[in-house]
SEKOL-632092 format. One record per residue (C-alpha): residue number from 0; residue in one letter; z, x, y. Coordinates in steps of 0.5 Angstrom, whole numbers, padded with zeros to 4 digits. Example, Ala and Ser with C-alpha at 12.3 -4.5 7.8 and 13.67 -1.06 7.14 Angstrom:
BEGIN
NODE; n; res; w; u; v
NODE; 0; A; 0016; 0025; -0009
NODE; 1; S; 0014; 0027; -0002
This chain:
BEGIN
NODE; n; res; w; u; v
NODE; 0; X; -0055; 0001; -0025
NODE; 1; X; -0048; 0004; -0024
NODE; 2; X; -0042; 0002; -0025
NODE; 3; X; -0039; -0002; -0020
NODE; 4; X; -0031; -0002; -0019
NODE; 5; X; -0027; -0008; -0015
NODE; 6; X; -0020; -0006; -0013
NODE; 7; X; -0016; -0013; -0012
NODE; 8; X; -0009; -0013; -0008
NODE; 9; X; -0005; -0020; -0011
NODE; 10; X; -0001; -0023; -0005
NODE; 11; X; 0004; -0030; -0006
NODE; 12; X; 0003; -0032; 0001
NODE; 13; X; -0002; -0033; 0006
NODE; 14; X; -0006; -0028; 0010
NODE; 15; X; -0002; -0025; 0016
NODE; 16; X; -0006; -0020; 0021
NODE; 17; X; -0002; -0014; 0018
NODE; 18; X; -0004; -0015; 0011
NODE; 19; X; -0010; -0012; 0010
NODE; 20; X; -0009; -0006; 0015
NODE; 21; X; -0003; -0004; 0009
NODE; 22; X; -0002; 0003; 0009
NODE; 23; X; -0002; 0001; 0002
NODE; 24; X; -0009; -0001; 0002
NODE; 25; X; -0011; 0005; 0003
NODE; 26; X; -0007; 0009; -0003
NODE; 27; X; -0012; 0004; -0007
NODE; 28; X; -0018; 0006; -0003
NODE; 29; X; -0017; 0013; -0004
NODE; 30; X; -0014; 0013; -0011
NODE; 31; X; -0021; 0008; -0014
NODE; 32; X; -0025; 0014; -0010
NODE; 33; X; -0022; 0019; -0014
NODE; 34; X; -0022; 0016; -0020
NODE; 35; X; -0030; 0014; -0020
NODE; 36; X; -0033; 0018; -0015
NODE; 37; X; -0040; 0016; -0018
NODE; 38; X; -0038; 0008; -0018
NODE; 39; X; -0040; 0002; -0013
NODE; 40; X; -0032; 0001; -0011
NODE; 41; X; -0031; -0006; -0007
NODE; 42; X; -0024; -0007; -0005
NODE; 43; X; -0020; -0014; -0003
NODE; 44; X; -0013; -0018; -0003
NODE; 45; X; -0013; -0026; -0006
NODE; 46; X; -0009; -0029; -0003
NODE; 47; X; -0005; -0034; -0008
NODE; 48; X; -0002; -0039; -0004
NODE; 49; X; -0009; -0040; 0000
NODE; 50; X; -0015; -0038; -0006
NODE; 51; X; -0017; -0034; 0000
NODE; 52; X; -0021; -0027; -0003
NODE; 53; X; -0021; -0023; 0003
NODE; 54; X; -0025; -0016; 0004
NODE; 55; X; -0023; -0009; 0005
NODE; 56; X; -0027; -0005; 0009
NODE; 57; X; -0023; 0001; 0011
NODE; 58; X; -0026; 0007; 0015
NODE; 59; X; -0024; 0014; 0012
NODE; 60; X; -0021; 0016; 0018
NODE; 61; X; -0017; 0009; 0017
NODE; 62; X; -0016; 0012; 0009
NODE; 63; X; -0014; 0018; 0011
NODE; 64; X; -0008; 0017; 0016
NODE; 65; X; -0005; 0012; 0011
NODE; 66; X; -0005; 0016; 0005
NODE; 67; X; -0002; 0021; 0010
NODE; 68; X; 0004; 0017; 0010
NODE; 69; X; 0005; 0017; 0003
NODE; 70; X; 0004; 0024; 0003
NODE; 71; X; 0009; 0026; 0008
NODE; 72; X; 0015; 0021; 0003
NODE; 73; X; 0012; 0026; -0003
NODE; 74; X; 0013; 0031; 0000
NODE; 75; X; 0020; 0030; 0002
NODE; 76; X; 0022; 0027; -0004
NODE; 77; X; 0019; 0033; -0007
NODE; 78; X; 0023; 0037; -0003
NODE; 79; X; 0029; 0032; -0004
NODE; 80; X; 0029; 0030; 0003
NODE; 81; X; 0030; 0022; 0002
NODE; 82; X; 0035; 0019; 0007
NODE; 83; X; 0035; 0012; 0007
NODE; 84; X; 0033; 0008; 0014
NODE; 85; X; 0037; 0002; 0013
NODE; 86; X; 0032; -0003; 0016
NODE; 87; X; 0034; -0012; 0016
NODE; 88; X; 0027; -0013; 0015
NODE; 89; X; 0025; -0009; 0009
NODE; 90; X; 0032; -0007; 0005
NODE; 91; X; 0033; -0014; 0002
NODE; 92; X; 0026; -0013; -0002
NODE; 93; X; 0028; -0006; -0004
NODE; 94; X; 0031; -0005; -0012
NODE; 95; X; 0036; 0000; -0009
NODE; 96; X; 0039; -0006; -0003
NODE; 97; X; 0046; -0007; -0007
NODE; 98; X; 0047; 0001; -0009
NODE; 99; X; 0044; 0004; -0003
NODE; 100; X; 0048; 0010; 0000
NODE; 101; X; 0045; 0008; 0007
NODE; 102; X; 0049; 0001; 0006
NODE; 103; X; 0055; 0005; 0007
NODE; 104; X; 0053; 0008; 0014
NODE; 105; X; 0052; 0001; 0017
């Protein structure tokens, strides 16, 4: 029998709708595909405030735009494009939040 992968996601809260189609969750589809290619992989999110163990069954096109996304950030990384995108949603969870040179702009 082959060897068999299960790739887990850890969540605090509770599932949201948007939580299993994370760009982010493809990166660990792809990554776990790349990494055992011969390998049974199964891929979910556990839920920590609920218990709940959910399953993750993307398609590879679902897999290939969302490392697409990733891949464009490389790239202009890599290229030293990386202009911060002040948002009030995601930046008070971000590392650079208090020395961010996007927060000067606002």
């Amino acid at each position: 029998m082959g060897k068999q992968v299960l790739i887990r996601r850890i969540k605090t809260g509770r599932r949201s709708k948007s939580a299993v189609v994370d760009p982010v969750v493809m990166l660990y589809q792809f990554a776990a595909k790349a990494e055992f290619p011969n390998a049974t992989r199964s891929f979910d999110t556990l839920f920590l405030l609920t218990g709940e163990e959910w399953p993750v069954d993307s398609k590879d096109e679902q897999v290939r735009k969302g490392v697409e996304k990733y891949q464009d950030a490389a790239d202009g990384i890599r290229a030293g494009e990386f202009e911060p995108k002040p948002n009030e949603r995601t930046c008070p969870k971000c590392p650079h939040y208090f020395i961010c040179p996007g927060k000067a702009e606002e």
